[in-house]
C-alpha positions in Angstrom: -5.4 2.0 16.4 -3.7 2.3 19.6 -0.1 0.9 19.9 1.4 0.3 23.4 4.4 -1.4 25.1 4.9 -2.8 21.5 1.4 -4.0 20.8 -1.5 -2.2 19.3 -5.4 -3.0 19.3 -7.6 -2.3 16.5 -11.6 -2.8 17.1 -12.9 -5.8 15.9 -14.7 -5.5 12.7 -15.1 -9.2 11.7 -15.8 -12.6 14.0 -13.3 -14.1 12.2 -10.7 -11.4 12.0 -7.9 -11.6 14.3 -5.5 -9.0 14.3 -2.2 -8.5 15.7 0.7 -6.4 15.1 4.0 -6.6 17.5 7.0 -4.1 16.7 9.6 -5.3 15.1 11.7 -6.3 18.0 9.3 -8.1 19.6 9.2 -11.2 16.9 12.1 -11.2 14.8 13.8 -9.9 11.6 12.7 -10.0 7.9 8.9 -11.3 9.0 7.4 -13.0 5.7 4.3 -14.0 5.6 1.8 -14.8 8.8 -0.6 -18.2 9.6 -3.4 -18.5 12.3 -4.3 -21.7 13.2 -7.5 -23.4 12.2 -8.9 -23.3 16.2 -7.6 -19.3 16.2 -5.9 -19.5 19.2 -2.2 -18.6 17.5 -0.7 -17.0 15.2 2.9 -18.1 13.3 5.2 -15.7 12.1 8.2 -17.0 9.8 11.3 -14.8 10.0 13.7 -14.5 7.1 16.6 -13.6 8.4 16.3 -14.9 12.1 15.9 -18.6 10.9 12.9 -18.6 13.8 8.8 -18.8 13.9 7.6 -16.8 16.3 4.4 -17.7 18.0 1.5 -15.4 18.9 -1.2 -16.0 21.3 -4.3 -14.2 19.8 -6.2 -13.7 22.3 -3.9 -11.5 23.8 -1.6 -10.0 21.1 2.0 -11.4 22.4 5.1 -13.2 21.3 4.9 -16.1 23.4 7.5 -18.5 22.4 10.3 -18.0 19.2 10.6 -21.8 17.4 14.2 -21.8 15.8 14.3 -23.0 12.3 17.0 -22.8 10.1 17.8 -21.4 7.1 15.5 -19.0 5.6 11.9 -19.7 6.8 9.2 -18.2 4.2 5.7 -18.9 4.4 3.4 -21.5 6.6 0.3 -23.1 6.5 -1.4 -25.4 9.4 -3.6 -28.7 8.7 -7.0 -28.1 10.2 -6.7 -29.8 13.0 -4.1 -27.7 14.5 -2.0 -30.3 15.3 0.9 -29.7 12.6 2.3 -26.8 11.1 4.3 -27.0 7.5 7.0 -23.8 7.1 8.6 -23.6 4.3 12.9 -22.8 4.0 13.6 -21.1 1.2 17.1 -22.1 0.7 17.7 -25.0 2.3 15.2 -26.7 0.4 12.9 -28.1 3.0 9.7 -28.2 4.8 10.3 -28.0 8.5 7.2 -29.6 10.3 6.4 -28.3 13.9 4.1 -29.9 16.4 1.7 -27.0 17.4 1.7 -28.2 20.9 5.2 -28.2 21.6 6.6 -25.4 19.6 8.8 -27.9 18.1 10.5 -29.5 15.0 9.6 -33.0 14.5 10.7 -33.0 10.9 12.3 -32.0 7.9 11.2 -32.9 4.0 13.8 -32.3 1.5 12.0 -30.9 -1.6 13.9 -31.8 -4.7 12.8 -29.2 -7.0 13.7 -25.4 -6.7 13.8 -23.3 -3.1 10.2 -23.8 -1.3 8.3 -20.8 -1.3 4.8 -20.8 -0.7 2.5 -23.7 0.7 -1.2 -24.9 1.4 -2.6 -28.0 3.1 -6.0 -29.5 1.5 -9.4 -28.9 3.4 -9.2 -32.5 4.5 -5.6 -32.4 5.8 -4.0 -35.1 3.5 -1.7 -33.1 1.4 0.4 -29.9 1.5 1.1 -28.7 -2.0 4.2 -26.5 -1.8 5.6 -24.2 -4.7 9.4 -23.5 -5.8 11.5 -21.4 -7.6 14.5 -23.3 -9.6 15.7 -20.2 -11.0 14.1 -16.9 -10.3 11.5 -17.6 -13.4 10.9 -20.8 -13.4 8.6 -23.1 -10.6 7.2 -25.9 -9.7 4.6 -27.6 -7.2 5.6 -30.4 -4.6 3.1 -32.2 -3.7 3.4 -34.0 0.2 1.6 -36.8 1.9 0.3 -35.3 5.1 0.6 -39.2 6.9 4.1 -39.6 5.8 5.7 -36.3 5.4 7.1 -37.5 1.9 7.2 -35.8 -1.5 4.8 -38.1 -3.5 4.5 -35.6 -6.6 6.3 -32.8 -8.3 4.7 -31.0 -10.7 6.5 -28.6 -12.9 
């Protein structure tokens, strides 16, 4: 590994493997979790305590834009068509949704049940299934309609 000017290069080992790995300034504070688009040509990094995404351009292993959030952001997943991505905030409750060619927020969905935590989006796009915590032991699954960006299901 070779790190310079905050960014380091590992050889490729995989066609499919993308690596990257900024220092710590270079993103944001409290980094959880990390999604690569579908098309592989950015990475999205939620930050915990910074309330921000920031956005990585794989190809050549930099922050290129910070998205501002909120409260809390956790964990992210894209739909694979690399138009949307879905970010989970922890305590505040909500999905933020983000247009991947903007950088931007285009929505929120209020999740009813617990503090959103992790998420996935189905292999055909139509639904993000995202799981809570209500009280530190106890979870549940909310499931939303891609289409609408509404909670049609909660599963607990």
């Amino acid at each position: 590994m070779r790190i310079q000017n905050g960014t380091c290069s590992l050889p490729q080992t995989h066609l499919y493997t993308y690596v990257c790995c900024l220092s710590y300034d270079r993103f944001g504070h409290s980094p959880f979790g990390i999604a690569i688009a579908p098309n592989g040509e950015y990475a999205y990094v939620p930050n915990y305590l910074d309330g921000t995404v920031a956005v990585i351009d794989t190809r050549t292993n930099t922050a290129v834009d910070t998205i501002d959030i909120g409260t809390n952001p956790v964990r992210m997943a894209i739909t694979p068509d690399s138009r949307y991505a879905y970010e989970t905030n922890y305590n505040a409750s909500t999905v933020s949704v983000i247009n991947i060619s903007s950088n931007k927020v285009v929505g929120s969905i209020s999740i009813a049940v617990g503090n959103p935590l992790g998420i996935a989006i189905t292999p055909d796009g139509r639904y993000a299934y995202v799981t809570t915590s209500l009280n530190g032991t106890n979870g549940a699954a909310s499931v939303i309609d891609i289409a609408t960006n509404k909670v049609i299901d909660t599963i607990t």
